[in-house]
N, C-alpha and C positions, 0 to 999 in steps of 0.2 A: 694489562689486558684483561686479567680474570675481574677485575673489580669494572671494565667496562659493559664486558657480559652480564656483570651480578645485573649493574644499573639497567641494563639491556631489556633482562627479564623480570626484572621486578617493577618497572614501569606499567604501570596501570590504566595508562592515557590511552591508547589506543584500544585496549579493551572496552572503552567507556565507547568510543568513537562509533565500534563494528556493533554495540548494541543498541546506541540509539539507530544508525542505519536498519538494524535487521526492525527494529518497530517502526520505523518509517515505511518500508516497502510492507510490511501485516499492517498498516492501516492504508494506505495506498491500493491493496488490495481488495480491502474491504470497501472503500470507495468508489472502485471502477465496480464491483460486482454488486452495487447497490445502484448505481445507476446505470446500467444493463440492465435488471430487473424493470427501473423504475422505466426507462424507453421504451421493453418492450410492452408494458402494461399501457404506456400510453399511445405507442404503434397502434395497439389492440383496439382501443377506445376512440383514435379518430376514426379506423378503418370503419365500425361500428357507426359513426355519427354518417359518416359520408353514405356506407349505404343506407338509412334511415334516411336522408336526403335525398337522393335520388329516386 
């Protein structure tokens, strides 16, 4: 039993696992809040064309 716990904790795989996830959602993040930016910049800039057209 104690030699299955040592293996238990001293397994390294799943700490590899929880940190590629945790950098997956910080660029994920940085992704949706880059394109949020870029939308509203270009909400801003039809709105602008339209009224110049009218």
């Amino acid at each position: 039993m104690r030699s299955l716990l040592a293996r238990f904790f001293s397994d390294e795989a799943g700490a590899t696992a929880i940190e590629y996830a945790i950098i997956g959602a910080g660029i994920s993040i940085v992704i949706v809040a880059a394109a949020n930016g870029i939308g509203t910049s270009l909400s801003t800039r039809f709105a602008a064309v339209s009224t110049s057209l009218k």
